[in-house]
C-alpha positions in Angstrom: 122.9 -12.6 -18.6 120.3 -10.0 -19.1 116.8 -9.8 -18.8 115.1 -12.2 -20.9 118.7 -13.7 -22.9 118.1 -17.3 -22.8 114.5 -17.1 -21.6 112.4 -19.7 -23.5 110.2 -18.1 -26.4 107.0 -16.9 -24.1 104.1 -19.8 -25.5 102.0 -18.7 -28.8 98.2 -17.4 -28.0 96.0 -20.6 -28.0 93.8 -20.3 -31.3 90.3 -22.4 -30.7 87.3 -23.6 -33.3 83.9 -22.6 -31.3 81.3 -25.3 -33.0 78.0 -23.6 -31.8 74.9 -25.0 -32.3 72.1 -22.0 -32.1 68.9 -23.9 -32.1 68.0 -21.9 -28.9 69.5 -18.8 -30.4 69.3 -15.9 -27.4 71.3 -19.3 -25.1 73.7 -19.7 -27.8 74.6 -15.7 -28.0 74.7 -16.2 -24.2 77.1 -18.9 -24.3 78.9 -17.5 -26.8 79.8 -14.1 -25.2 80.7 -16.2 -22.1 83.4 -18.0 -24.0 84.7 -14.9 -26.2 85.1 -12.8 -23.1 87.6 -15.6 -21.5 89.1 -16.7 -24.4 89.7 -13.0 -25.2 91.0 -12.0 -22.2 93.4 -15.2 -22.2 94.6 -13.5 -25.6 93.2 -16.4 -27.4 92.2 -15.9 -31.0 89.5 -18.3 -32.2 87.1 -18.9 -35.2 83.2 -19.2 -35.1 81.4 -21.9 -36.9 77.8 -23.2 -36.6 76.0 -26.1 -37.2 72.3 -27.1 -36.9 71.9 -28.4 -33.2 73.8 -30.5 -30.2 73.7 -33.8 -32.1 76.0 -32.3 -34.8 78.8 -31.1 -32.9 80.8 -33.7 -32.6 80.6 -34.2 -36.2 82.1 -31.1 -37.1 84.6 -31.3 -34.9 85.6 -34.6 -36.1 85.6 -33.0 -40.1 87.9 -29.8 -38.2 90.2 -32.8 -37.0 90.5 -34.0 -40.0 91.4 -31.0 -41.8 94.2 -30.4 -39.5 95.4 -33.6 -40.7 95.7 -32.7 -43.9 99.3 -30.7 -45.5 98.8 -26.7 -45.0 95.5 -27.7 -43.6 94.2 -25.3 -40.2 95.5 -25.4 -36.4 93.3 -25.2 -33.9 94.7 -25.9 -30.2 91.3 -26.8 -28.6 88.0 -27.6 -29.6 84.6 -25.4 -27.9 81.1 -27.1 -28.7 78.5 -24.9 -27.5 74.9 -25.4 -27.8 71.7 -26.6 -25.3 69.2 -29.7 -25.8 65.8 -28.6 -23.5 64.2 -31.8 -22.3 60.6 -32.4 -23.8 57.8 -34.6 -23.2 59.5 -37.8 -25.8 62.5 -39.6 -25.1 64.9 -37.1 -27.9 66.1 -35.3 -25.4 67.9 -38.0 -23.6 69.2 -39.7 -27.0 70.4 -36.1 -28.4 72.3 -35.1 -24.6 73.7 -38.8 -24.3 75.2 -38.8 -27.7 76.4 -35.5 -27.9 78.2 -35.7 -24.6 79.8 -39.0 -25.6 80.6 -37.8 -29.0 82.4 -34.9 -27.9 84.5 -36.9 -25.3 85.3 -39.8 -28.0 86.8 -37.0 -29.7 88.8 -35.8 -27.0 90.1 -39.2 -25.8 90.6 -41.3 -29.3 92.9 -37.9 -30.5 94.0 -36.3 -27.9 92.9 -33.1 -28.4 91.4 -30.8 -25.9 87.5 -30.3 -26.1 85.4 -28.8 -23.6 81.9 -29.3 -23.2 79.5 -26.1 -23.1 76.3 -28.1 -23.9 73.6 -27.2 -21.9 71.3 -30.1 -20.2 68.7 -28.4 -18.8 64.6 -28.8 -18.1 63.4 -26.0 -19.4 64.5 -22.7 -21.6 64.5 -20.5 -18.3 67.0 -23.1 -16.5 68.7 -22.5 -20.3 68.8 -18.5 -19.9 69.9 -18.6 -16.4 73.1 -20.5 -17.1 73.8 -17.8 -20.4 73.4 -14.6 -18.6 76.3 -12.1 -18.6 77.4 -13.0 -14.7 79.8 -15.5 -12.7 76.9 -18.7 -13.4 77.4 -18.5 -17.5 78.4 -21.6 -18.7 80.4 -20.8 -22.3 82.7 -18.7 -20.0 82.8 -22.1 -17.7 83.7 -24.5 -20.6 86.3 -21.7 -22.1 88.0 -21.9 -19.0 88.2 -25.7 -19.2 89.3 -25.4 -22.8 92.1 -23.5 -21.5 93.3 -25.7 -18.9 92.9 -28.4 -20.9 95.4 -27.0 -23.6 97.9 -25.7 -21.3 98.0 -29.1 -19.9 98.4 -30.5 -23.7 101.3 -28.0 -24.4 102.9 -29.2 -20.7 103.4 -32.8 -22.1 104.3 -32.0 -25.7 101.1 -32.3 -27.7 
């Protein structure tokens, strides 16, 4: 046998939805190039959509879910929610992080498809910036990495 006869078919690119939520816009562009420089160098292809904050991402993922579920419908391999809640002085923050974050992983355990998490938690908009600047600490290119994991484990086992 030569070279590559009977070798299995190398693996298709990963293709991922990135639900954004801009609120904090100059985070989310942060976040955002974080994530497209990973994905991209992992030749991933992905699409871009946005919603209006945190507290709606896991709705749109769900709505992306269900499209897939539908005949001719989209593919996407993994799911990216990207966005950041800043705490204030009322309790919204905590209700809009919670949810969010328990949202999202609902999705990922009740259909078994790979979501990762590049919400941002933080105090303030400075603790917000720091974790979306173009260096090793940015936390879109974090969660992309996850992403990626997490679907390499999925096509592993079969899903």
């Amino acid at each position: 046998m030569t070279a590559g006869e009977g070798d299995a078919p190398a693996a298709k690119p990963p293709h991922v939805l990135i639900v954004e939520a801009p609120y904090y816009a100059e985070v989310a562009a942060g976040l955002l190039a974080g994530a497209r420089r990973i994905l991209d160098d992992a030749g991933a292809t992905h699409e871009l959509v946005q919603v209006a904050g945190a507290f709606e991402l896991p709705g749109a993922i769900r709505m992306a879910i269900r499209a897939m579920a539908r005949a001719g419908g989209p593919h996407w391999d993994g799911f990216l929610a990207l966005g950041c809640v800043v705490r204030g002085e009322t309790d919204h923050y905590d209700h809009i992080a919670r949810e969010a974050a328990r949202g999202l992983m609902d999705l990922s355990v009740q259909f078994g498809v790979p979501v990762a998490f590049g919400v941002l938690t933080v105090h303030d908009e400075a603790q917000a910036l720091a974790r979306a600047r173009d260096d090793e600490t940015n936390k879109g290119a974090e969660a992309a990495r996850a992403l990626l994991a997490q679907i390499a484990l999925a096509r592993r086992w079969g899903l």
